[in-house]
Structure formats: structure tokens, C-alpha cells
Biopython code that builds the backbone (N, CA, C, O; Angstrom):
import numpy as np
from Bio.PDB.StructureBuilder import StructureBuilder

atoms = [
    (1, "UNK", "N", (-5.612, 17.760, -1.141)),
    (1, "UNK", "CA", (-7.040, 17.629, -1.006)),
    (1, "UNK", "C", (-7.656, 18.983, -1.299)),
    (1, "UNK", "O", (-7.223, 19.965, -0.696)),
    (2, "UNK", "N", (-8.669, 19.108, -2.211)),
    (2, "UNK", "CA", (-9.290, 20.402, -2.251)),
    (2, "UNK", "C", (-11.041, 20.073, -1.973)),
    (2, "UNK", "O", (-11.659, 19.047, -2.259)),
    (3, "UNK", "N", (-11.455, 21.107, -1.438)),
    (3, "UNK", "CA", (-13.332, 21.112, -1.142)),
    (3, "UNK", "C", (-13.451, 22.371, -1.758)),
    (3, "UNK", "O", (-13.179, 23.571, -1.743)),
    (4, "UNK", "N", (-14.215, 21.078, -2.507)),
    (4, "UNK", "CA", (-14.992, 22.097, -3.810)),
    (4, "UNK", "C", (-15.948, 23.235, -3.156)),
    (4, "UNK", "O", (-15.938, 24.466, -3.178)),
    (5, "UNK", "N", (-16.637, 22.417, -2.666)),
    (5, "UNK", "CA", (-17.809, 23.632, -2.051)),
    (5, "UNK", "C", (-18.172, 23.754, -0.320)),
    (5, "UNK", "O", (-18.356, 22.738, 0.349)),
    (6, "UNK", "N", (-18.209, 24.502, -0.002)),
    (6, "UNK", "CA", (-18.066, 24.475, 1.116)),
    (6, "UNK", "C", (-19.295, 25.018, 2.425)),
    (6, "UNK", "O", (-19.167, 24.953, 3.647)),
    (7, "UNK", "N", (-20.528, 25.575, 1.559)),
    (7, "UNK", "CA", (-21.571, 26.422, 1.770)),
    (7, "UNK", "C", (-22.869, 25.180, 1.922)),
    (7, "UNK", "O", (-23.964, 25.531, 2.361)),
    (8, "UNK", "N", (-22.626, 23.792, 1.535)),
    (8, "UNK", "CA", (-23.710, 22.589, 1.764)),
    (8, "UNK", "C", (-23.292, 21.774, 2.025)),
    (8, "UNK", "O", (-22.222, 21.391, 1.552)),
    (9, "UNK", "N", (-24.116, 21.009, 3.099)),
    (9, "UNK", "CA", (-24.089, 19.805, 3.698)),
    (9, "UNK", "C", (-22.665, 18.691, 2.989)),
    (9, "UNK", "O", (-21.644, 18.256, 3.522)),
    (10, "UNK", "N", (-23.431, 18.492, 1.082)),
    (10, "UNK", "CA", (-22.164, 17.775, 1.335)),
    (10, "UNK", "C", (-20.927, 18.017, 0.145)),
    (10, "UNK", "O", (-21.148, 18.683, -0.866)),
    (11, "UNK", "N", (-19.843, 17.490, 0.375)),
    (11, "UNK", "CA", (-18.531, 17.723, -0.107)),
    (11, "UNK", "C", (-18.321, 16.947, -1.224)),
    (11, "UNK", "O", (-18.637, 15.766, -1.368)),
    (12, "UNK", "N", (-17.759, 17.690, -2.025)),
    (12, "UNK", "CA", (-17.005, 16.787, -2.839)),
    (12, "UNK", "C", (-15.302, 16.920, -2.679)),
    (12, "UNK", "O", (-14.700, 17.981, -2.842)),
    (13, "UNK", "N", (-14.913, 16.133, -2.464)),
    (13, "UNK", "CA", (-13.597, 15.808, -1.853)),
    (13, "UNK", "C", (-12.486, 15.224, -3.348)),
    (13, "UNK", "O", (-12.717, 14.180, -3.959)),
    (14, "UNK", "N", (-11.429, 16.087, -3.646)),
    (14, "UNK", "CA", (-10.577, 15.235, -4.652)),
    (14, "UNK", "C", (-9.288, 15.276, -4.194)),
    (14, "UNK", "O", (-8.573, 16.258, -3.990)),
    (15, "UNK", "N", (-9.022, 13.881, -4.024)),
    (15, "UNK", "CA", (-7.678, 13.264, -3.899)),
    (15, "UNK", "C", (-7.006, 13.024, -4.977)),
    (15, "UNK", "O", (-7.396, 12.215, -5.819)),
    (16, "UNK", "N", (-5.860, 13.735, -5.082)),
    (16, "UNK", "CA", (-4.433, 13.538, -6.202)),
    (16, "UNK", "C", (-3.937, 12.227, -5.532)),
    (16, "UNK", "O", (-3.457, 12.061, -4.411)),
    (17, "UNK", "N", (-4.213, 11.246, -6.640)),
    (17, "UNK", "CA", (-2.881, 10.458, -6.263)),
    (17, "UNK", "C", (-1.418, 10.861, -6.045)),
    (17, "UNK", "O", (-1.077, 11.936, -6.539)),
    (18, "UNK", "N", (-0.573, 10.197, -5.420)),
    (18, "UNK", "CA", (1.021, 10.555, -4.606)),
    (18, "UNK", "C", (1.394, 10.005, -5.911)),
    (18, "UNK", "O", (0.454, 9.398, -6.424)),
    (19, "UNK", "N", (2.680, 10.028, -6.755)),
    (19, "UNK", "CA", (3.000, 9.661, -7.948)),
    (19, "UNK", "C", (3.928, 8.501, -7.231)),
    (19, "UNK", "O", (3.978, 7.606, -8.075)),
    (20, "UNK", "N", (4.509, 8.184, -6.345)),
    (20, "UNK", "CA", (5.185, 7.207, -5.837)),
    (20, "UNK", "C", (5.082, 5.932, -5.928)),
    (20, "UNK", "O", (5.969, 5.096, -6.101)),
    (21, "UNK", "N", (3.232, 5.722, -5.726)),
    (21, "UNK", "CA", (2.253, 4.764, -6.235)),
    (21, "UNK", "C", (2.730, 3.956, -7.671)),
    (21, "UNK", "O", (2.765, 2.753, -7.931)),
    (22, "UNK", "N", (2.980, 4.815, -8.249)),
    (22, "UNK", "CA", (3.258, 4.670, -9.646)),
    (22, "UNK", "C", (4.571, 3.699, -9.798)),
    (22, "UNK", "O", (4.885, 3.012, -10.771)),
    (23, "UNK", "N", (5.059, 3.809, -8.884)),
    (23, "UNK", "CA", (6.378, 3.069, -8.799)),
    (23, "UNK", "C", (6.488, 1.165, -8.433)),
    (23, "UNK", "O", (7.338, 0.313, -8.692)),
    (24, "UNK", "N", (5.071, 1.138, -7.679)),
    (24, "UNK", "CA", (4.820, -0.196, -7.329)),
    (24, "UNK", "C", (4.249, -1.024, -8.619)),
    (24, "UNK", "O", (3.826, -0.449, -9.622)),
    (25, "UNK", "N", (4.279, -2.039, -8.512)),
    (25, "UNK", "CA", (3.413, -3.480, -9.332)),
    (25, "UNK", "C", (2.470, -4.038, -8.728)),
    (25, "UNK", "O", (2.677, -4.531, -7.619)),
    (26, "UNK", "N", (1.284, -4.085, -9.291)),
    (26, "UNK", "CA", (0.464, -4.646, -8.486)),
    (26, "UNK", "C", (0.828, -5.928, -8.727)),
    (26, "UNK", "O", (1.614, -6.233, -9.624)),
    (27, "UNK", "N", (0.021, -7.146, -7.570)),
    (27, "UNK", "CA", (0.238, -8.875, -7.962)),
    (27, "UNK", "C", (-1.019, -8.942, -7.006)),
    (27, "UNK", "O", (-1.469, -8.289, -6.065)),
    (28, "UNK", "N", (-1.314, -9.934, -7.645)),
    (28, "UNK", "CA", (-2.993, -11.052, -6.590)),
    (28, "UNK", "C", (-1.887, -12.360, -6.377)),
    (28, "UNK", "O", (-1.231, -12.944, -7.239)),
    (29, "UNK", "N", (-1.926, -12.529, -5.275)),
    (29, "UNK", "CA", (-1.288, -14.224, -5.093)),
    (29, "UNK", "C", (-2.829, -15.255, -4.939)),
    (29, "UNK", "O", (-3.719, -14.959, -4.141)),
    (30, "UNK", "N", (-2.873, -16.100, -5.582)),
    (30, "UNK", "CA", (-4.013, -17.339, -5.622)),
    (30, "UNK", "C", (-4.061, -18.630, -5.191)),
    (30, "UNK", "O", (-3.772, -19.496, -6.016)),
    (31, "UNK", "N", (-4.358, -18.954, -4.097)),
    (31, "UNK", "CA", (-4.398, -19.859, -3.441)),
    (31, "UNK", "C", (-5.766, -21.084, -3.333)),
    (31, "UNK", "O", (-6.905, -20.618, -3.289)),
    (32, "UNK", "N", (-5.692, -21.728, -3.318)),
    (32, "UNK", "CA", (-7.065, -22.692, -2.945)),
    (32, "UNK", "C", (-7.686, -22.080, -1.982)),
    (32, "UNK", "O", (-8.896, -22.055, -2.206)),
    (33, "UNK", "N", (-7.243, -21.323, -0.522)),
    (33, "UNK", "CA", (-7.360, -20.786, 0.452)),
    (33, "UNK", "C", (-8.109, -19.634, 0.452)),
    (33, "UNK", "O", (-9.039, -19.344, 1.205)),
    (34, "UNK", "N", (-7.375, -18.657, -0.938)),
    (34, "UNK", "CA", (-7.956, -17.108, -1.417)),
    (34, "UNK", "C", (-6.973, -16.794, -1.668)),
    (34, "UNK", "O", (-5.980, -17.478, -1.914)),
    (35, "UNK", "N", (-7.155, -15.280, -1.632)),
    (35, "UNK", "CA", (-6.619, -14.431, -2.658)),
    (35, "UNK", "C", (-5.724, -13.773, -2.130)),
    (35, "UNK", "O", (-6.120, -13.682, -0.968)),
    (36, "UNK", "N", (-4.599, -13.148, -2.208)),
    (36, "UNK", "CA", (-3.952, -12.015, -1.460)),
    (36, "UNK", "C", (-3.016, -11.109, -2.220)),
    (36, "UNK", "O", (-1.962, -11.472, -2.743)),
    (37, "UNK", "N", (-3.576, -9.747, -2.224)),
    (37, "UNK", "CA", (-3.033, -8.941, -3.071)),
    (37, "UNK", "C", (-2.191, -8.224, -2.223)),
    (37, "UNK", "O", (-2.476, -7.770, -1.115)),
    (38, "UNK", "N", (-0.807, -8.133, -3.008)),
    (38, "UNK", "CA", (0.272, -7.127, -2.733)),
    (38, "UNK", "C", (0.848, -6.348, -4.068)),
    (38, "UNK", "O", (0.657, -6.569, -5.264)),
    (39, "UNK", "N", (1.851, -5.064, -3.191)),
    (39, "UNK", "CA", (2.631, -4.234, -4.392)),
    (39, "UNK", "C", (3.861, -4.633, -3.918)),
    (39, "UNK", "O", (4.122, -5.154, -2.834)),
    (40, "UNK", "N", (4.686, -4.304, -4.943)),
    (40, "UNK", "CA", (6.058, -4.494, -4.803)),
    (40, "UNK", "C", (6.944, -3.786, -5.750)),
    (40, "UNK", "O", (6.831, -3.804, -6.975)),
    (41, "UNK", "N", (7.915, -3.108, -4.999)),
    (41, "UNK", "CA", (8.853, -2.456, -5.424)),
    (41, "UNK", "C", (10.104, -2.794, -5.504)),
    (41, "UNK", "O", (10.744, -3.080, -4.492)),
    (42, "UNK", "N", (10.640, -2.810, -6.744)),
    (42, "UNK", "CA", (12.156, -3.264, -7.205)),
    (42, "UNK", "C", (12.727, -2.622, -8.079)),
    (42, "UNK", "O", (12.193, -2.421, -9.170)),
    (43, "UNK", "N", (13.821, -2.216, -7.794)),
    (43, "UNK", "CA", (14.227, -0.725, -9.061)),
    (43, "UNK", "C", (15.407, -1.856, -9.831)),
    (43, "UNK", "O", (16.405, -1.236, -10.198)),
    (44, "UNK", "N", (15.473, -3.370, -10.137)),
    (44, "UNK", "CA", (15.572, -4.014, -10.973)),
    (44, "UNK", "C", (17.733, -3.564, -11.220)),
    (44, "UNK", "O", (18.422, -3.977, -12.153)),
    (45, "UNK", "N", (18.148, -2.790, -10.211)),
    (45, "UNK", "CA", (19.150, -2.242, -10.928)),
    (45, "UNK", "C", (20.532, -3.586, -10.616)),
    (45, "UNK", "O", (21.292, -3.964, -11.508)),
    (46, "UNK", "N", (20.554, -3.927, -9.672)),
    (46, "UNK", "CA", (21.239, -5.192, -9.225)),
    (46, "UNK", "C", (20.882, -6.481, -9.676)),
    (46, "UNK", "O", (19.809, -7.020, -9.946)),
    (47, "UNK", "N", (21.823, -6.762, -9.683)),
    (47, "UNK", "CA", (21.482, -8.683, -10.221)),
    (47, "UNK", "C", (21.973, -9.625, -8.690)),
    (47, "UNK", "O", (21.382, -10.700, -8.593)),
    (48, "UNK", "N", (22.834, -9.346, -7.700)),
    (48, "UNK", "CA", (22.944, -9.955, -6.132)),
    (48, "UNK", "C", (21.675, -9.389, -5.404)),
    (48, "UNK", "O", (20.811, -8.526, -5.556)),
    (49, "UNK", "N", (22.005, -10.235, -4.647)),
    (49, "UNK", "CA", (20.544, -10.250, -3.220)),
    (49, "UNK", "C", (20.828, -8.641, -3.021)),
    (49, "UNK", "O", (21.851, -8.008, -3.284)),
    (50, "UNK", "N", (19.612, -8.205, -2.482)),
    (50, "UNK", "CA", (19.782, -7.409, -1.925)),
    (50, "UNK", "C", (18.694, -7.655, -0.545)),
    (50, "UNK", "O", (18.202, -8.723, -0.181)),
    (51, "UNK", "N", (18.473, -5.935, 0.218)),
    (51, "UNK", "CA", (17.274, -6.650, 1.503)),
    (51, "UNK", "C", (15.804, -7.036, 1.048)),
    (51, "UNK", "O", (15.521, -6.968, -0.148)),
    (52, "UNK", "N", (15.141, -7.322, 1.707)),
    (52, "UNK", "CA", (13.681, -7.692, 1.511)),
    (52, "UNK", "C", (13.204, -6.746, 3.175)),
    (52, "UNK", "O", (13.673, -6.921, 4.299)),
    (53, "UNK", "N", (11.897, -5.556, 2.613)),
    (53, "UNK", "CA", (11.616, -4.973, 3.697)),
    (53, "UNK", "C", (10.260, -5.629, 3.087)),
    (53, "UNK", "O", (9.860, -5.765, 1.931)),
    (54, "UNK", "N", (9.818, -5.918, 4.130)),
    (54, "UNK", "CA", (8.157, -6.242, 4.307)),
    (54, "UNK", "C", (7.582, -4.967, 4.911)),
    (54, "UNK", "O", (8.305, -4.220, 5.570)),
    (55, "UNK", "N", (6.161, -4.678, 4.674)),
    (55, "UNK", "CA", (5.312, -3.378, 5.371)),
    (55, "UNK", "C", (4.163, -4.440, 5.748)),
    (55, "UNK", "O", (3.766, -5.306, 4.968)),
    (56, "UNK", "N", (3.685, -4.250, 7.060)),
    (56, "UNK", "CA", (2.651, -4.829, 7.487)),
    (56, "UNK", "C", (1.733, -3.937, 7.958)),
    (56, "UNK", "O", (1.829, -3.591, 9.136)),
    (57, "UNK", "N", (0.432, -3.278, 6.937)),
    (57, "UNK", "CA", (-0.269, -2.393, 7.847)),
    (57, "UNK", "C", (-1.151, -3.249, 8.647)),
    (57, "UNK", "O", (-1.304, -4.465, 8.761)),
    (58, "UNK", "N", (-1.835, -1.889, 9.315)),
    (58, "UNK", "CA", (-2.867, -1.842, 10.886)),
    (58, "UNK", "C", (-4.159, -2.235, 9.765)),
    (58, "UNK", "O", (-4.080, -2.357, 8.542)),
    (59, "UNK", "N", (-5.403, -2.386, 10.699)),
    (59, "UNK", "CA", (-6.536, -3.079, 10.187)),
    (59, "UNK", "C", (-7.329, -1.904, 9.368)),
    (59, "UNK", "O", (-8.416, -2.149, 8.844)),
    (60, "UNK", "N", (-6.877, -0.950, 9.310)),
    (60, "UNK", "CA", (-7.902, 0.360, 8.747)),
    (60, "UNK", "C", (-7.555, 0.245, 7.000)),
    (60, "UNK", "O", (-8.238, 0.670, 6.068)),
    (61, "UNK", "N", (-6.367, -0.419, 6.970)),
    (61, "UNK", "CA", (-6.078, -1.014, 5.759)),
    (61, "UNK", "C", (-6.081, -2.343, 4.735)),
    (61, "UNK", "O", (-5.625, -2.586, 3.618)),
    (62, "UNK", "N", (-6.769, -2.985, 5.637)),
    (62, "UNK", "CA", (-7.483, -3.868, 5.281)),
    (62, "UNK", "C", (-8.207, -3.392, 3.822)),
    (62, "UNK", "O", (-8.257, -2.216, 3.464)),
    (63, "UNK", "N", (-8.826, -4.672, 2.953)),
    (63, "UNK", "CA", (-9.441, -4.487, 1.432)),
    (63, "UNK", "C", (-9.138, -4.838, 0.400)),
    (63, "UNK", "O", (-8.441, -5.848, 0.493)),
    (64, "UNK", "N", (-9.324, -4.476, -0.772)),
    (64, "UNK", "CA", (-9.295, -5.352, -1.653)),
    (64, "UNK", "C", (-8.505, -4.269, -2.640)),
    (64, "UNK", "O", (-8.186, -4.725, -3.738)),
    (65, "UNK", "N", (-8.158, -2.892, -2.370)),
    (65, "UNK", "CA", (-7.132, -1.567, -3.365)),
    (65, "UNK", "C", (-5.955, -1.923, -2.687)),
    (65, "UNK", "O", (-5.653, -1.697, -1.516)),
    (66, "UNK", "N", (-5.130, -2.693, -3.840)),
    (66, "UNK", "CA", (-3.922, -2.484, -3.657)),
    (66, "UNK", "C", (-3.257, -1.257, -2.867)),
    (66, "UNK", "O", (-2.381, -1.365, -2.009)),
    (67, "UNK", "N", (-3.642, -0.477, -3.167)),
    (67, "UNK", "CA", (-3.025, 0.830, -3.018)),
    (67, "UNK", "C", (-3.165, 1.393, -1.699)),
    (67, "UNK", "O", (-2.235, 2.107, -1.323)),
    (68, "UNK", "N", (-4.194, 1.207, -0.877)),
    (68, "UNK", "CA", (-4.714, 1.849, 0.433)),
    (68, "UNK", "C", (-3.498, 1.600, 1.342)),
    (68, "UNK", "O", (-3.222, 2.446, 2.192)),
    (69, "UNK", "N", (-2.622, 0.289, 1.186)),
    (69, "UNK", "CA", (-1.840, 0.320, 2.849)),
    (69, "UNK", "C", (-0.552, 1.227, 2.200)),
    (69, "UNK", "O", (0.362, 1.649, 2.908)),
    (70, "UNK", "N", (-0.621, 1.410, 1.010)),
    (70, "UNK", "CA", (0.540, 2.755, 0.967)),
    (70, "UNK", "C", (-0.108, 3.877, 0.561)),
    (70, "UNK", "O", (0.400, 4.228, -0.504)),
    (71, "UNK", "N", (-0.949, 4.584, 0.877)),
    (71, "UNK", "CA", (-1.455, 5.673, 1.096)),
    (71, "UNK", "C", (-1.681, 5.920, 2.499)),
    (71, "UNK", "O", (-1.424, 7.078, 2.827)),
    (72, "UNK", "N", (-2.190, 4.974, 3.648)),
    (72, "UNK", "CA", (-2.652, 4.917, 4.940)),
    (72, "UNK", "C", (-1.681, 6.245, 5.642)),
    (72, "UNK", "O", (-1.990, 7.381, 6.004)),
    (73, "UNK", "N", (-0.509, 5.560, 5.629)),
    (73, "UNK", "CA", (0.290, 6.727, 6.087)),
    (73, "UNK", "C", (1.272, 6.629, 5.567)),
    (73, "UNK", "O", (1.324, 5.800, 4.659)),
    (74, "UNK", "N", (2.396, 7.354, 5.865)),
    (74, "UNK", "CA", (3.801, 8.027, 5.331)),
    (74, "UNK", "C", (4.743, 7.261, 5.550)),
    (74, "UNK", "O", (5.894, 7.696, 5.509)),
    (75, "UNK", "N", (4.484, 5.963, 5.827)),
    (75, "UNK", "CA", (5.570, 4.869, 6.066)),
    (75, "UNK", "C", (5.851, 4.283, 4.683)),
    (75, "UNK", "O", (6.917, 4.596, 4.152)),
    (76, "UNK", "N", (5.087, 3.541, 4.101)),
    (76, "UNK", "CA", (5.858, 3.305, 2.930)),
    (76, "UNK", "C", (6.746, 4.192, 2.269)),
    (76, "UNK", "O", (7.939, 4.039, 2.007)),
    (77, "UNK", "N", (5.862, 5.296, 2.003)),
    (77, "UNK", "CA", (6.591, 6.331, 0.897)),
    (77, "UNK", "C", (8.037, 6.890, 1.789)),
    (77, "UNK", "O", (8.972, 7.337, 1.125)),
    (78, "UNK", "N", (8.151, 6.826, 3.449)),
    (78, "UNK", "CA", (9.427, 7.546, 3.611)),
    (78, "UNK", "C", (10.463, 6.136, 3.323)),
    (78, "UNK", "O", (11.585, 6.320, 2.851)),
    (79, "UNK", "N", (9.926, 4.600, 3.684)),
    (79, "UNK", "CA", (10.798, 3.768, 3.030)),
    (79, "UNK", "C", (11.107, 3.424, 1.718)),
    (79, "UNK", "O", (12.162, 2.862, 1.424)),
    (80, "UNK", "N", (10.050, 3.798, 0.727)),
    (80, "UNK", "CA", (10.744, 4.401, -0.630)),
    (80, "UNK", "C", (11.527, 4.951, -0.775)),
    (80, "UNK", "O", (12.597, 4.462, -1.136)),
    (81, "UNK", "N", (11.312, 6.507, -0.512)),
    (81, "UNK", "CA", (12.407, 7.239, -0.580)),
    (81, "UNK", "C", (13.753, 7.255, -0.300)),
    (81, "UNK", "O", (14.620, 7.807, -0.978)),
    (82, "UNK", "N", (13.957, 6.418, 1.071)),
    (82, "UNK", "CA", (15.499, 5.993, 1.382)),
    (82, "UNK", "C", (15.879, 4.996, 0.603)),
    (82, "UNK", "O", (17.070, 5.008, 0.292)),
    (83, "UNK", "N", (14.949, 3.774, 0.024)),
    (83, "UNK", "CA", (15.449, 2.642, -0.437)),
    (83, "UNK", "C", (15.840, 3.188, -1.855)),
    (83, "UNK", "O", (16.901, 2.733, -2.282)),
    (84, "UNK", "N", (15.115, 4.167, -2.746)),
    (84, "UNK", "CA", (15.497, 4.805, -3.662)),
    (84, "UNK", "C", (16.899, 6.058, -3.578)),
    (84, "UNK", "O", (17.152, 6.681, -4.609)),
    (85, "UNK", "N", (17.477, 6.248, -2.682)),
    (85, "UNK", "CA", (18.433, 7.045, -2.916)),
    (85, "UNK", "C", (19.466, 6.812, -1.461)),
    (85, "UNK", "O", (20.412, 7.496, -1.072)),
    (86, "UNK", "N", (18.732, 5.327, -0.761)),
    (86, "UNK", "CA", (20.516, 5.181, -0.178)),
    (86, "UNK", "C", (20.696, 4.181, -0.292)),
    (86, "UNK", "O", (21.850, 3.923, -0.633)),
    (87, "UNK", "N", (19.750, 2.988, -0.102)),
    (87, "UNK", "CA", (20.350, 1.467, -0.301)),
    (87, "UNK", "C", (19.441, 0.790, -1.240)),
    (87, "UNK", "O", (18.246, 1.059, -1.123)),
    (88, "UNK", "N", (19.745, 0.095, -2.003)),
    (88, "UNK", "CA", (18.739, -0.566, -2.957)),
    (88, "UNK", "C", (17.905, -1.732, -2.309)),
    (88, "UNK", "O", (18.671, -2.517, -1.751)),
    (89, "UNK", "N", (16.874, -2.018, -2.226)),
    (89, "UNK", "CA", (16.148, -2.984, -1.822)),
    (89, "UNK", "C", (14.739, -3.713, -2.317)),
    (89, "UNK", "O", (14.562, -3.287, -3.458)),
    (90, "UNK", "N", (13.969, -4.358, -2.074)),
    (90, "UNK", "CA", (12.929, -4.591, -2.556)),
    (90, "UNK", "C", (12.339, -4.308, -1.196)),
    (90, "UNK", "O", (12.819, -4.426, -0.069)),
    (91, "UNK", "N", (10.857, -3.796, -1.736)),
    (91, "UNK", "CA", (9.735, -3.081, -0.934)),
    (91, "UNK", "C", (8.581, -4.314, -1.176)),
    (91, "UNK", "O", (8.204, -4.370, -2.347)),
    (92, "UNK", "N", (8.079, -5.118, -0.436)),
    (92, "UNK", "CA", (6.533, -5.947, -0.475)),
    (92, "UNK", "C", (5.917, -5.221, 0.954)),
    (92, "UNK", "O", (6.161, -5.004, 2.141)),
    (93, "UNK", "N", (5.055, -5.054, 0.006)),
    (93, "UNK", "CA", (3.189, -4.191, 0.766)),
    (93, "UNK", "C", (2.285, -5.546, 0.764)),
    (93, "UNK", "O", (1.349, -5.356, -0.012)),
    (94, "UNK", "N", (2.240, -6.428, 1.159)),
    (94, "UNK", "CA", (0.900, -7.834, 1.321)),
    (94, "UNK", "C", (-0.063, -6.663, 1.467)),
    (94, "UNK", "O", (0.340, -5.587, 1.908)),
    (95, "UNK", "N", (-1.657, -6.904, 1.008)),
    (95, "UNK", "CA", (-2.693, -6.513, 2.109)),
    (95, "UNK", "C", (-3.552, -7.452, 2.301)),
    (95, "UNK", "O", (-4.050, -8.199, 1.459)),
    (96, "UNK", "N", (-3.812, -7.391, 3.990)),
    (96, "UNK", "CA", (-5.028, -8.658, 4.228)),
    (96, "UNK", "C", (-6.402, -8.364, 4.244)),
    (96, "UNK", "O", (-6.784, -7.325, 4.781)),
    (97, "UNK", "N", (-7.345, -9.298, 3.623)),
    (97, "UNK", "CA", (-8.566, -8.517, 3.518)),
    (97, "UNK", "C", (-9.274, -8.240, 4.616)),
    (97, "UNK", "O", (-8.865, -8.236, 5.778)),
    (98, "UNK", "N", (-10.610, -7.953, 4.120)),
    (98, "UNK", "CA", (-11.527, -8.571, 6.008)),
    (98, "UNK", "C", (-11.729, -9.895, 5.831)),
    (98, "UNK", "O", (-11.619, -10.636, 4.854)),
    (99, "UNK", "N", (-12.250, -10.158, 7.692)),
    (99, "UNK", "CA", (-12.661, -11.179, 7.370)),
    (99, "UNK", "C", (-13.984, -11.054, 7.920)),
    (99, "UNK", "O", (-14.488, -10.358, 8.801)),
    (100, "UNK", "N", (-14.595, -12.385, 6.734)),
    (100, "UNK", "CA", (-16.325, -12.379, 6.686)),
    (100, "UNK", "C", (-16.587, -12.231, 7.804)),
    (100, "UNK", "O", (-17.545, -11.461, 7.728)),
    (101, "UNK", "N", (-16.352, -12.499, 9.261)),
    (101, "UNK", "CA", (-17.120, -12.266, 10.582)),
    (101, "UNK", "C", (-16.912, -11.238, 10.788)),
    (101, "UNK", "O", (-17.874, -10.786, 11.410)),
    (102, "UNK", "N", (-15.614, -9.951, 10.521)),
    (102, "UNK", "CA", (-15.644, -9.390, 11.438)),
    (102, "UNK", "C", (-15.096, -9.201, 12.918)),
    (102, "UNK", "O", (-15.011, -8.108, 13.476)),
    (103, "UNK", "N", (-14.807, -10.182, 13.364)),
    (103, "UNK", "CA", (-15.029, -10.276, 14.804)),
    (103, "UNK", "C", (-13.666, -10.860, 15.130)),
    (103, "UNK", "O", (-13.554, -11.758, 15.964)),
    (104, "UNK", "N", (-12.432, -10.256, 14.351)),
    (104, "UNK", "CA", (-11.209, -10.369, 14.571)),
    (104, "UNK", "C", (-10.788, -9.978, 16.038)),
    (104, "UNK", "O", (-11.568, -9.439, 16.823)),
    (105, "UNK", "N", (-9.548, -10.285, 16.319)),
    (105, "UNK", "CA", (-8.496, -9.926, 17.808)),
    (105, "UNK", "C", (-7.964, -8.806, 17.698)),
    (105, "UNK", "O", (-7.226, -8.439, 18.612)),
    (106, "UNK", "N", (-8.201, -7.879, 16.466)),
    (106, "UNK", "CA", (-7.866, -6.629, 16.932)),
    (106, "UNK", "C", (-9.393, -5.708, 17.163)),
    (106, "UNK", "O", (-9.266, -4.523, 16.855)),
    (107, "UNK", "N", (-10.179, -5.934, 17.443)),
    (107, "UNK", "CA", (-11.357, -5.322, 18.028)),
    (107, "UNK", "C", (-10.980, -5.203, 19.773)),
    (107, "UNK", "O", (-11.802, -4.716, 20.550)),
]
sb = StructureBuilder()
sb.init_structure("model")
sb.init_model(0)
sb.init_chain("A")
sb.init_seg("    ")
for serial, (resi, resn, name, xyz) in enumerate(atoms, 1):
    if name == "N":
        sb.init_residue(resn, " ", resi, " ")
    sb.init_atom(name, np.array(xyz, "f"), 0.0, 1.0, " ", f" {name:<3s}", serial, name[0])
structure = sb.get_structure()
């Protein structure tokens, strides 16, 4: 993160994307119901099963950028990193959107 200026009210703030990002696929799943976008990671190198790790973020990640529940915090990317250099696996990130009320059970 760098701040450009720092002497007025307001900031301009630039975020480097993490290049890790780069590693996922985006997908929209389409339902009669709606929409639900996830990433997913598969380093394609096996042809047998391997694991399936699901990531379920917290509500601050909620939206419609693929990308936010693996930026949120350092959980995906430290389960990248192991799934990339100790066990092979597939990585699915779902994200759920809001919902129109608002007035969900985690309030």
C-alpha cells in the first residue's frame, strides 16, 4: 500500500494486486434462484481424486469481486501455498452476495 499524499484531507490509496490471484479461475454458477460466483484453483497436474478444500469467508466478504474473499485475509493464500508445494489439491472460494434486506443472522 502506498499514500500518495499525505498533507490533505484526502488519500489516494494504491493497492498492488497479490500475484497469487492470478492463479485462480473465475466461474458465475446460474441458477433460476441467482447467481453465485466462485474461484477455483487446480494445478491440473493429477488425473486421480485428489482433496477438495472449500474456503468459506465471514460477511465483510460478501459481493459481487470474485476476488475480495481471497484478499480479505491470509487464509486462502497460506492454503495456496501449502497446497502448491506439499499436497496437491483443489482450492473453491464460493462468494455469497448480500442480501437485499440486509437484516441477516450475522448482525
Amino acid at each position: 500500500m502506498e499514500i500518495i499524499n499525505h498533507d490533505v484531507t484526502e488519500y489516494n490509496v494504491v493497492f498492488k494486486k497479490d500475484k497469487f490471484v492470478k492463479k485462480f479461475d473465475k466461474y458465475i454458477f446460474q441458477s433460476t434462484k441467482g447467481l453465485l460466483s466462485y474461484m477455483l484453483f487446480s494445478s491440473h497436474q493429477k488425473e486421480e481424486k485428489r482433496p477438495l478444500v472449500i474456503f468459506l469467508h465471514g460477511s465483510g466478504e460478501r459481493g459481487f469481486s470474485n476476488e475480495l474473499p481471497l484478499l480479505g485475509s491470509d487464509v486462502v493464500k497460506t492454503i495456496y501455498k501449502y497446497v502448491k508445494h506439499n499436497e496437491d489439491a483443489v482450492v473453491l472460494v464460493p462468494q455469497a452476495t448480500w442480501m437485499p434486506e440486509l437484516n441477516g443472522w450475522f448482525r
